[in-house]
C-alpha positions in Angstrom: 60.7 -13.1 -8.1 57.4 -12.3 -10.2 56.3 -8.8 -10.6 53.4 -9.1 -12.5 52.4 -5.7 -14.3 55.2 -3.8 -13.6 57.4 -3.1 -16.7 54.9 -0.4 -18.2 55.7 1.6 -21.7 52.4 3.7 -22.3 52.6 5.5 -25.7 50.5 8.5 -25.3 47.2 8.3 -27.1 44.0 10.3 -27.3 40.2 9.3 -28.8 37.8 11.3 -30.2 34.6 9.3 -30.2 33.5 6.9 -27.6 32.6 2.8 -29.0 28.9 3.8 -29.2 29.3 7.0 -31.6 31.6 4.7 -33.4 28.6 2.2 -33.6 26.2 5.2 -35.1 28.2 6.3 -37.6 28.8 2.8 -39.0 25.4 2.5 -39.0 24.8 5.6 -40.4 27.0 5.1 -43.1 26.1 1.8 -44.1 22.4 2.9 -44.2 23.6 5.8 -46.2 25.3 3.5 -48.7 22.4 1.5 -48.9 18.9 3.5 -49.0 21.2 6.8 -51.4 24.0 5.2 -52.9 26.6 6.6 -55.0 27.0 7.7 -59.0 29.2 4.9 -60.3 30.3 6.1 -63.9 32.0 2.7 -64.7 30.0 0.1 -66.6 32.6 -2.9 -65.6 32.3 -1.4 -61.5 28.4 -1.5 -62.1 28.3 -5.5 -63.1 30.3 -6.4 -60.3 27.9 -4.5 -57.9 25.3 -5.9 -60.1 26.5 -9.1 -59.5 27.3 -9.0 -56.2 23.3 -8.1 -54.7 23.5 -4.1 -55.0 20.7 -2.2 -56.9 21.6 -1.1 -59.8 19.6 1.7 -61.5 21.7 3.6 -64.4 24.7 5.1 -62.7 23.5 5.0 -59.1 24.3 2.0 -57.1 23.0 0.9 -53.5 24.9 -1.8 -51.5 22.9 -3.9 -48.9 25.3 -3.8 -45.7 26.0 -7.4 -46.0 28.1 -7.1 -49.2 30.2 -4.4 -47.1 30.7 -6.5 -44.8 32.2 -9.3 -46.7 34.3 -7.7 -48.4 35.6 -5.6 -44.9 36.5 -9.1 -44.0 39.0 -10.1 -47.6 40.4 -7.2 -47.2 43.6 -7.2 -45.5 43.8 -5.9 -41.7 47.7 -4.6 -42.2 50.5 -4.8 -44.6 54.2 -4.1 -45.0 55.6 -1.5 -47.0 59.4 -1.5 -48.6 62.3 0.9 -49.5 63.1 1.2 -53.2 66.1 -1.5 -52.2 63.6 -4.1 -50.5 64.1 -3.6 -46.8 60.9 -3.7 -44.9 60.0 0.0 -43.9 56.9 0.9 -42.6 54.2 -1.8 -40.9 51.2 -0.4 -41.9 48.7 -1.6 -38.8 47.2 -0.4 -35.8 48.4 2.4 -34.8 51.9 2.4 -36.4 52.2 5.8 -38.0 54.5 7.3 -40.6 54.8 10.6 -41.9 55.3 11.7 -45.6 55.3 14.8 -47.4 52.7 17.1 -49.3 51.9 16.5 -53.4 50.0 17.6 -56.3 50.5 21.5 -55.6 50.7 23.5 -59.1 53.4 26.1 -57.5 56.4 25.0 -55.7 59.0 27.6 -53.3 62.2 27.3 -54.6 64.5 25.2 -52.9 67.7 26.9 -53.8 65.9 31.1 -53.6 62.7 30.5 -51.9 61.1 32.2 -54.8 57.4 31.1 -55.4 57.1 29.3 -58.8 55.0 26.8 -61.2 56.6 23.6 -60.4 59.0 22.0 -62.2 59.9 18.4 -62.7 63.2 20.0 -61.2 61.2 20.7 -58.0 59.7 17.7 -57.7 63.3 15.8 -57.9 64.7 18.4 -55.4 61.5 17.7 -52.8 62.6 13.8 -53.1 66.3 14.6 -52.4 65.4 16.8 -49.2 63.2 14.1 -47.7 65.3 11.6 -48.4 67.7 13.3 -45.9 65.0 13.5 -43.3 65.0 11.1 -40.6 61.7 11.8 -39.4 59.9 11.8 -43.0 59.2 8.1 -43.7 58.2 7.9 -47.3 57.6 10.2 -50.1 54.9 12.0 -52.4 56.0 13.8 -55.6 56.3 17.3 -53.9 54.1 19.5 -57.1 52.4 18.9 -59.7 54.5 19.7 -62.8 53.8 22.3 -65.1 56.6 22.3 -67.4 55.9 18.3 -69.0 52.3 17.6 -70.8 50.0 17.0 -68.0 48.9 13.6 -69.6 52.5 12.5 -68.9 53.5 14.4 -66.0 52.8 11.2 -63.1 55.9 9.4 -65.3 58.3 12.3 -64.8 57.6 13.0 -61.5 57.9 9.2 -60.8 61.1 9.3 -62.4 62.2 12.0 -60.7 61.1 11.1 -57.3 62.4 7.5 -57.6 65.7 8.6 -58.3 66.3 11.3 -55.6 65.4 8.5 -52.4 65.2 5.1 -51.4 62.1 6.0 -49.4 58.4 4.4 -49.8 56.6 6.5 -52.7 52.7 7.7 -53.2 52.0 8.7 -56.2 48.8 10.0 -57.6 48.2 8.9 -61.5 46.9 11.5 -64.1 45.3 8.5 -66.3 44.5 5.1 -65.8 47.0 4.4 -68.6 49.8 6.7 -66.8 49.0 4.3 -63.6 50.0 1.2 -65.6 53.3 3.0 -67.3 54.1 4.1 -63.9 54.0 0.8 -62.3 56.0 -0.9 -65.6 58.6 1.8 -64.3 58.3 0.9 -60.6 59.0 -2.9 -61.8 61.8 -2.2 -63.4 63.3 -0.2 -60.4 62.1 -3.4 -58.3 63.3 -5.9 -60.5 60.7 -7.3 -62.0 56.9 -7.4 -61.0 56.9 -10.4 -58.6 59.5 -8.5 -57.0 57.8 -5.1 -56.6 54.3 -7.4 -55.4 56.1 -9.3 -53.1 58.0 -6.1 -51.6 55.8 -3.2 -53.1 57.6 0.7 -51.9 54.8 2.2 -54.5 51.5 3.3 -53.5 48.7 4.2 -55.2 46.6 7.3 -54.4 43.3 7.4 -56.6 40.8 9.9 -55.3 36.9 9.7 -55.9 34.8 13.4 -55.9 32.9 13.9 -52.9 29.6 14.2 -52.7 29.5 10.6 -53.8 30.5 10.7 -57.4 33.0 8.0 -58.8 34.1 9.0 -62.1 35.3 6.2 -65.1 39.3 7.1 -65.0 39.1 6.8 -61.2 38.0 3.7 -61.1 40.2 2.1 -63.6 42.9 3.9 -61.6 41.6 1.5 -59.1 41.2 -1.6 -60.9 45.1 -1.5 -62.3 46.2 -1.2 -58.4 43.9 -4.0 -57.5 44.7 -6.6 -60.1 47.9 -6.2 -59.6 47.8 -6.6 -55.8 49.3 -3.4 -55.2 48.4 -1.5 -51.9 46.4 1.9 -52.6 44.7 4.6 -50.8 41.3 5.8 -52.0 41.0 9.5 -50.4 37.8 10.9 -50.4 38.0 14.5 -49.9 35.2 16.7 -47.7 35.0 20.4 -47.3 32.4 20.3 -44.5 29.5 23.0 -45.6 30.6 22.6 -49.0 30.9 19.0 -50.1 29.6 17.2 -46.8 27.9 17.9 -44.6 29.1 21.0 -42.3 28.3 19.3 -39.0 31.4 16.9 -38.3 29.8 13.7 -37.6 27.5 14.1 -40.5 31.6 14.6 -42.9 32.7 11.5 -41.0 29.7 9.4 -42.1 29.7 10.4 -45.5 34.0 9.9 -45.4 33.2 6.2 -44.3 30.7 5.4 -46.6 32.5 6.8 -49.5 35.3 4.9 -48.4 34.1 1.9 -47.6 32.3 2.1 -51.0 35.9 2.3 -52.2 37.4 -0.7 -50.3 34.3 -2.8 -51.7 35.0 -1.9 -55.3 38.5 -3.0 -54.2 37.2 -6.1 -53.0 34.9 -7.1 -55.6 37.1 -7.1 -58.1 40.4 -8.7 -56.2 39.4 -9.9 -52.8 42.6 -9.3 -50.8 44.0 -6.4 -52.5 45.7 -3.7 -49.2 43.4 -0.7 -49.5 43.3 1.6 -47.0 40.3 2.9 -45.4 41.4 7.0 -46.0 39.8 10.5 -46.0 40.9 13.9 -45.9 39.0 16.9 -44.6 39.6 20.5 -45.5 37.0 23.2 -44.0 35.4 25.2 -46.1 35.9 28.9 -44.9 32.4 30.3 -45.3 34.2 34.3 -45.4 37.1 33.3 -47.9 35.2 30.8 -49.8 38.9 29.0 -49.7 39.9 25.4 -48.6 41.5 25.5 -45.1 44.3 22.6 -44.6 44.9 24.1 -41.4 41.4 24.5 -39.4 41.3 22.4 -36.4 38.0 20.9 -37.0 40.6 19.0 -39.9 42.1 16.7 -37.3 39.6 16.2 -35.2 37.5 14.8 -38.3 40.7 12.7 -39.5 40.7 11.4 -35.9 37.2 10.3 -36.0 37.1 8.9 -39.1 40.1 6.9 -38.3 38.7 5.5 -35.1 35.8 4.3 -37.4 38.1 2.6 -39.9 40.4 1.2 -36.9 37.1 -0.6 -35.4 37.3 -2.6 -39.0 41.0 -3.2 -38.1 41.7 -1.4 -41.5 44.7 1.2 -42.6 44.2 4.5 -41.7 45.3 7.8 -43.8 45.6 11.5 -42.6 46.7 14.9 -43.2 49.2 16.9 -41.2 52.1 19.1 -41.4 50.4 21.7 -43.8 49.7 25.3 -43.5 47.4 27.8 -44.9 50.7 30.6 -44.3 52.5 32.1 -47.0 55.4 32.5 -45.7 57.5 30.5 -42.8 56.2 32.0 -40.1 54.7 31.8 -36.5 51.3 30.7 -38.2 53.2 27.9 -40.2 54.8 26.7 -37.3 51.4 26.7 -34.9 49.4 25.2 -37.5 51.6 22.7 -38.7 53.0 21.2 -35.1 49.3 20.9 -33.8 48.4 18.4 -36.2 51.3 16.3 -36.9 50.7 15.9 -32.8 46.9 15.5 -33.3 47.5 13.3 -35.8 49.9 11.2 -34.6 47.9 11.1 -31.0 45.2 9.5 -32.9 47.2 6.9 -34.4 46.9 7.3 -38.1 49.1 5.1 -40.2 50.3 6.8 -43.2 49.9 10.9 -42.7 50.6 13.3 -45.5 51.6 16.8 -46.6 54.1 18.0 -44.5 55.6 20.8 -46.8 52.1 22.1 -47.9 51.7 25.7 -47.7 48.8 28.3 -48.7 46.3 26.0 -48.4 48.0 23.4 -50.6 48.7 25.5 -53.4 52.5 25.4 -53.2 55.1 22.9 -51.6 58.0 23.8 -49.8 61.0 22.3 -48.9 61.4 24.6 -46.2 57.9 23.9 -44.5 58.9 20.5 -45.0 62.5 20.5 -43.6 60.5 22.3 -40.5 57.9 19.7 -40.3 60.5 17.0 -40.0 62.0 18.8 -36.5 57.9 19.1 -35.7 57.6 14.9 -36.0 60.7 14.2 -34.3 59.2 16.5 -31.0 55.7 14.8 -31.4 57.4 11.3 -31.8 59.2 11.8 -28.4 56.2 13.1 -26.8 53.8 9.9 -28.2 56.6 7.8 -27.5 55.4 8.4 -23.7 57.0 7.1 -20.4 58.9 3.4 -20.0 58.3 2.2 -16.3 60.6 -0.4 -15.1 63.5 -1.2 -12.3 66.1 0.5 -15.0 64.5 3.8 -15.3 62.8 4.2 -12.0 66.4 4.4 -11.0 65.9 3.9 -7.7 69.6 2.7 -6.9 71.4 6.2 -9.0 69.1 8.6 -6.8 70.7 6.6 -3.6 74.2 6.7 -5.4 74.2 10.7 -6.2 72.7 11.7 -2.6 71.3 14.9 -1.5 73.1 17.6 -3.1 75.1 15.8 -5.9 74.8 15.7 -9.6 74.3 13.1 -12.7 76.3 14.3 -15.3 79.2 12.3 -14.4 76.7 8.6 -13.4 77.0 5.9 -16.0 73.3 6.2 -16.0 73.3 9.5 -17.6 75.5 8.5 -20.3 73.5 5.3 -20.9 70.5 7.0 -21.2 70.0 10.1 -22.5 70.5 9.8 -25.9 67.0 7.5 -25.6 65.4 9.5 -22.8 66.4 13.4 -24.1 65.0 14.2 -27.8 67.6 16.9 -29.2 66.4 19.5 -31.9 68.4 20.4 -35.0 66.7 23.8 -35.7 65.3 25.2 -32.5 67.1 27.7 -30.4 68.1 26.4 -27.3 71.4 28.6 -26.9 71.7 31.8 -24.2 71.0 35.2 -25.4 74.4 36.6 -26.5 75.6 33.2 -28.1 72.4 33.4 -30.5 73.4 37.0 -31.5 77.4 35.8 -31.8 76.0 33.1 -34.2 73.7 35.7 -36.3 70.6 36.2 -34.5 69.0 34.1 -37.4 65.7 33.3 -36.5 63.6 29.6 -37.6 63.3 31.0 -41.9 67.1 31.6 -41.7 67.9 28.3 -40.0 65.6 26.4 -42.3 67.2 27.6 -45.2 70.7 27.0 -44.1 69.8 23.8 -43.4 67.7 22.9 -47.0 70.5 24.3 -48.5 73.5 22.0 -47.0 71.1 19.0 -47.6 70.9 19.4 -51.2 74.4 20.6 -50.8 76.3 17.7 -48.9 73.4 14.7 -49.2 73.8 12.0 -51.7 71.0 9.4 -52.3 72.1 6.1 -53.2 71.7 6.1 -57.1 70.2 3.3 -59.4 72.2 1.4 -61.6 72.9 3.1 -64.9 70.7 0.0 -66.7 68.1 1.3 -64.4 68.2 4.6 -65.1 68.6 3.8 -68.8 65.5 1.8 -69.4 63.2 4.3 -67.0 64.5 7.0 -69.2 63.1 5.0 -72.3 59.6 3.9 -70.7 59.2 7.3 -69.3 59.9 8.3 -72.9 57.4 6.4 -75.1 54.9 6.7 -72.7 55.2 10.3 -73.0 54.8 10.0 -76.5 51.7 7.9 -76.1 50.2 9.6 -73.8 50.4 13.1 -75.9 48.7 11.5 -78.5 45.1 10.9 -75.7 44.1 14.4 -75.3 
């Protein structure tokens, strides 16, 4: 017998834009690119431009549509992404997505006393150990910025620290050009050499221009270094909507996708090929605060846009989810963070970042992120939608259990709902009087109980002690080195 069309499995999905208002804002942005251009503060960037068709007048550089458009085309529509061991991890395409934790924050919560510090490099190892643990975080940032190493050398010991604490996928963000290259001579040696680490790359570069426009000389070599060595990166252009774009939301988006496809054809020109992602991030500007907002919801509905604009190219999305603008692990972290890691993942972005972030990005927290992990396993479930097929229409087990029965005791039950029935690890699903038997320990205390048993009871698989030896040494004399620059 042929049933055509009817096994269904319909993830569940929303869209923000509509194909025509995708069609205007390309336009837009490609008109933008080419009639105001952007402030290109790289002499070696402004040749190939130069070379290429673009006008070239001192630092400011217009690119005819055309030359966008070839190099949309050599850039690759999807790539794969690796664990530190070499096994295939994320497929970065479509709308595959992947969730990863927060970065680059100069205070950190304390894992072990939930005390609010300057981060350490000792944080930053500690984040890496608690994701690792995670099964709903897919790959890593280094959780802080450190404070306690000299800031010129800080991207080699948090890449140290971060590679050694989990196997998971790492983005980093580099502090120099020359940190970039020390960090992947380190990422190499992890990898096994660098035809090993090109051929199964788990490092990601993160290089971010200044928005309105504005693509400083260390940021580009930052690019260059990813893209000669074939090595995927994602150039995230930041808006604060009112303050650095635009404050109406298409007019962010169109400036996001011009300054990021002004990013992917700097890629181009000088590797065509080279994975870059087509990324932005939003944060809105709160006109009574005068503060950056990671939590507004006009964040994700911008991230969604501008990733249906870079999914019409059939390019690699990036977003921003899982943060809070909270101090503290409350009711507001909770809200904010679950309504965009759903958003988020509803719209289909690929890689999506900063669970763990709280008050507005200034400090990372292994609690927020140990609670954002529970967050993407609900959403997951939910986007994972409803399979439709002779199996789970069940049509035989309703007949079986009759009116009045049960299913607890049907084989069907027991071969199903471990697939069909997501189950929480920190949310309170016990009767009254058994919560207050157990404590009455509300979502902070469970969070904590459970940070502290991961670092506790979890082991990452460690690197060989050659490894570990040489990254010592490289991490070493590049920190003398790069002392020396300032």
């Amino acid at each position: 017998m042929i049933q055509s069309s009817f096994v269904e499995n319909r993830s569940v999905f929303f869209r923000v834009l509509s194909d025509d208002q995708i069609e205007e804002i390309k336009r837009a942005a490609f008109e933008v690119l080419a009639k105001v251009g952007c402030e290109v503060h790289h002499e070696g960037a402004r040749q190939l431009f130069k070379q290429a068709g673009a006008i070239v007048r001192g630092d400011r550089v217009k690119i005819p549509q055309h030359i966008i458009e070839a190099c949309i085309r050599t850039a690759p529509k999807g790539f794969t992404i690796y664990d530190r061991d070499g096994s295939r991890a994320m497929e970065v395409e479509g709308r595959k997505s992947y969730y990863g934790t927060s970065t680059a924050s100069p205070n950190s919560k304390d894992a072990y006393t939930g005390e609010i510090h300057k981060t350490r490099v000792a944080d930053i190892g500690l984040g890496a150990k608690v994701a690792d643990a995670l099964p709903n975080i897919d790959w890593v940032m280094p959780m802080g910025s450190s404070q306690d190493v000299h800031p010129l050398a800080a991207d080699l010991f948090e890449f140290e620290a971060v590679v050694t604490n989990t196997t998971k996928p790492i983005v980093f963000i580099g502090y120099s050009p020359r940190g970039v290259d020390l960090v992947f001579e380190m990422a190499a040696e992890v990898a096994g050499g660098l035809e090993r680490l090109q051929e199964r790359p788990f490092l990601i570069l993160y290089p971010e221009p200044i928005s309105p426009f504005v693509f400083p000389k260390d940021v580009v070599d930052r690019m260059f270094i990813a893209a000669d060595l074939n090595m995927p990166q994602i150039p995230g252009p930041v808006a604060q909507p009112g303050a650095t774009s635009p404050v109406t939301l298409a007019g962010a988006v169109t400036q996001l996708i011009a300054e990021g496809l002004m990013c992917l054809t700097l890629v181009q020109l000088r590797r065509p090929g080279a994975p870059c992602f087509l990324g932005a991030n939003v944060g809105v500007f709160d006109m009574s605060t005068t503060n950056m907002s990671m939590a507004g919801p006009e964040t994700s509905l911008a991230i969604a846009a501008q990733s249906e604009v870079a999914q019409s190219f059939g390019l690699p999305t990036w977003g921003l989810a899982g943060a809070t603008d909270a101090k503290v692990l409350d009711a507001q972290a909770g809200l904010e963070s679950a309504f965009h890691i759903l958003a988020q993942g509803l719209a289909g972005l690929n890689l999506i970042h900063d669970v763990g972030y709280m008050d507005m990005g200034m400090v990372c927290s292994t609690d927020m992120l140990v609670m954002g992990d529970e967050i993407v396993g609900m959403a997951r479930r939910f986007i994972q939608g409803v399979e439709v097929n002779a199996e789970t229409l069940a049509r035989e087990v309703i007949a079986r259990v009759g009116p009045g029965g049960h299913y607890l005791e049907d084989d069907h039950t027991y071969d199903h709902f471990r697939q069909q029935l997501w189950r929480p690890t920190l949310l309170e699903r016990r009767g009254y009087e058994d919560w207050q038997a157990a404590g009455e320990k509300d979502m902070a205390q469970r969070v904590r109980e459970k940070v502290l048993h991961i670092l506790d009871e979890h082991e990452t698989r460690p690197l060989p002690d050659k490894t570990l030896t040489t990254l010592e040494n490289l991490r070493s004399k590049g920190e003398k080195e790069l002392s020396l620059r300032q």
